[in-house]
C-alpha positions as CSV (number, residue, x, y, z in Angstrom):
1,X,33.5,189.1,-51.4
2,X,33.2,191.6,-48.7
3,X,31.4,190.8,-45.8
4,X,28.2,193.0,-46.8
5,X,28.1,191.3,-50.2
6,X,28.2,187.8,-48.2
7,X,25.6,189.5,-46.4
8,X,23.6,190.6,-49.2
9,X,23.6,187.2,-51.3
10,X,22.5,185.2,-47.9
11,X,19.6,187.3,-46.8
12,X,18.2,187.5,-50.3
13,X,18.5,183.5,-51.1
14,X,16.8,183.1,-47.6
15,X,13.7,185.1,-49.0
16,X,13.8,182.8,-52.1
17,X,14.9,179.7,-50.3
18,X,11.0,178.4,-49.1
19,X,9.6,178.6,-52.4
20,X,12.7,176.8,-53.9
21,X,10.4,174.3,-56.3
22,X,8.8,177.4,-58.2
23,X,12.2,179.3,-57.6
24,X,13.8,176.6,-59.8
25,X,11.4,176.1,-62.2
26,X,11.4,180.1,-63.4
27,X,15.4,179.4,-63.6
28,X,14.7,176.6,-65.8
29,X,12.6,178.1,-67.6
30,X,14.3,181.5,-68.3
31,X,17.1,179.1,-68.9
32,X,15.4,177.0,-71.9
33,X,13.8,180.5,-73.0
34,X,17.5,182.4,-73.8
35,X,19.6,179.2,-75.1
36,X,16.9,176.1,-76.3
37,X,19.7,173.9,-77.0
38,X,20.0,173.5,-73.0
39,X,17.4,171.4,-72.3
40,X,19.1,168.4,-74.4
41,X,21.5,168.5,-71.8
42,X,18.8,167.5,-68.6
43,X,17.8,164.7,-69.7
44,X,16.2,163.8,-65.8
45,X,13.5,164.4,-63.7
46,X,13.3,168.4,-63.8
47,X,12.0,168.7,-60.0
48,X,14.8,166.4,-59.2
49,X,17.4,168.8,-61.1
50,X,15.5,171.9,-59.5
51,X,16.1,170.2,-55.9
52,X,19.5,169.7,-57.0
53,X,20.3,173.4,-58.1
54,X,18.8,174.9,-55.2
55,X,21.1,172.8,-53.0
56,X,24.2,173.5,-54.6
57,X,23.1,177.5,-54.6
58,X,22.5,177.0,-50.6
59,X,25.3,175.2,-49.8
60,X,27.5,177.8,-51.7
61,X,25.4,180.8,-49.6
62,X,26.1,179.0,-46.5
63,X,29.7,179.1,-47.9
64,X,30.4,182.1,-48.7
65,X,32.4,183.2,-45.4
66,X,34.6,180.2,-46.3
67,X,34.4,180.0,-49.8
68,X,37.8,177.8,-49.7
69,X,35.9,174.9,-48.2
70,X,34.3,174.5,-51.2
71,X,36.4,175.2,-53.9
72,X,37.6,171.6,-54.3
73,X,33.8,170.6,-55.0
74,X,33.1,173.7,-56.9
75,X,36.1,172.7,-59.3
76,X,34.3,168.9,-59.9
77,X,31.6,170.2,-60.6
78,X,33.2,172.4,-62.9
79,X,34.7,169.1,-64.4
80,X,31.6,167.4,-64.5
81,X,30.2,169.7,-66.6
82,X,32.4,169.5,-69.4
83,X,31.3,165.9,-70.1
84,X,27.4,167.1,-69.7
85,X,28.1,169.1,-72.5
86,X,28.6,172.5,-71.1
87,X,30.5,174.7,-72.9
88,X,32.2,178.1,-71.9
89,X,29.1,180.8,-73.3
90,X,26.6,178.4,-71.2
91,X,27.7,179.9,-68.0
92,X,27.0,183.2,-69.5
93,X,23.5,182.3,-69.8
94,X,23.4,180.7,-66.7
95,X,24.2,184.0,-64.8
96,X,21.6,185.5,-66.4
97,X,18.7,183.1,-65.9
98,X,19.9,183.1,-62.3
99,X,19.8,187.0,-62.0
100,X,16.4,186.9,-63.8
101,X,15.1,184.7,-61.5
102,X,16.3,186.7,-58.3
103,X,15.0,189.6,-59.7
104,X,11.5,188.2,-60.2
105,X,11.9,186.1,-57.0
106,X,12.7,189.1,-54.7
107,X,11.1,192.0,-56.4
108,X,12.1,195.2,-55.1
109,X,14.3,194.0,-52.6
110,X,16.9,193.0,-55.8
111,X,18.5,196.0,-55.2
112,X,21.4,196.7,-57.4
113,X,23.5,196.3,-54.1
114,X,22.0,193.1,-53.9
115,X,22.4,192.3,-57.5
116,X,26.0,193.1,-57.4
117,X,26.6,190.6,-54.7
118,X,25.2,187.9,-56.6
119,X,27.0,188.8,-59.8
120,X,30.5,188.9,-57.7
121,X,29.1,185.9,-56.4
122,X,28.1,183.4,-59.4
123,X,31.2,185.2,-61.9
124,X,33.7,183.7,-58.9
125,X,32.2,180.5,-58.5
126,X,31.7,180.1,-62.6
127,X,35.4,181.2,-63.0
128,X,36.7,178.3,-60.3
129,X,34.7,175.8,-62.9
130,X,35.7,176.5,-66.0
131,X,39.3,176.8,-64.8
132,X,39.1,173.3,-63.1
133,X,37.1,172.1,-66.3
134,X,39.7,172.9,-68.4
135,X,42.7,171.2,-66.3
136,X,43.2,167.7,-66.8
């Protein structure tokens, strides 16, 4: 990612970032809304799962000038997935609840500069699990 993509991603999940309980629970939502089937798969507390998500999206933010640093946990993730049950077209949907939800989050300031970052952004990072998940 080029730096003003890094750029772009941090300053716009720092707007979201405070309200990261409601942020999460419009993912979720969206989420359950395109693919049902999904929610068999959380079977935990949801506000636990949403604390969860929005930690793994700021820790990969914070990341993103050093994305190597976290590749290794990116790829177990990736790998943890597969026995959750997630299969290759869920990361599709994924992307696109998490673009819905930055667009509703941010508003106008989800430029399409902005959503380009985070589409560069999320594609990279879902590409790095699904390879890992499908290495032994």
């Amino acid at each position: 990612m080029t730096p003003d993509a890094q750029r772009l991603v941090s300053d716009s999940f720092a707007k979201i970032a405070p309200n990261a309980e409601a942020t999460a629970g419009m993912f979720y939502d969206r989420l359950f809304a395109l693919d049902p089937s999904l929610r068999s798969l959380f079977k935990g507390d949801m506000a636990e799962q949403g604390r969860k998500l929005m930690t793994v999206i700021g820790t990969a933010v914070a990341s993103l000038h050093r994305l190597e640093t976290i590749v290794p946990t990116v790829q177990d993730l990736g790998r943890r997935h597969i026995g959750y049950g997630i299969k290759p077209a869920h990361y599709q949907t994924v992307g696109a609840a998490l673009l819905w939800t930055l667009e509703r989050g941010l508003g106008d300031e989800f430029t399409s500069e902005t959503r380009q970052a985070w589409v560069e952004c999320y594609t990279s990072l879902a590409a790095t699990m699904q390879q890992a998940a499908q290495t032994p």
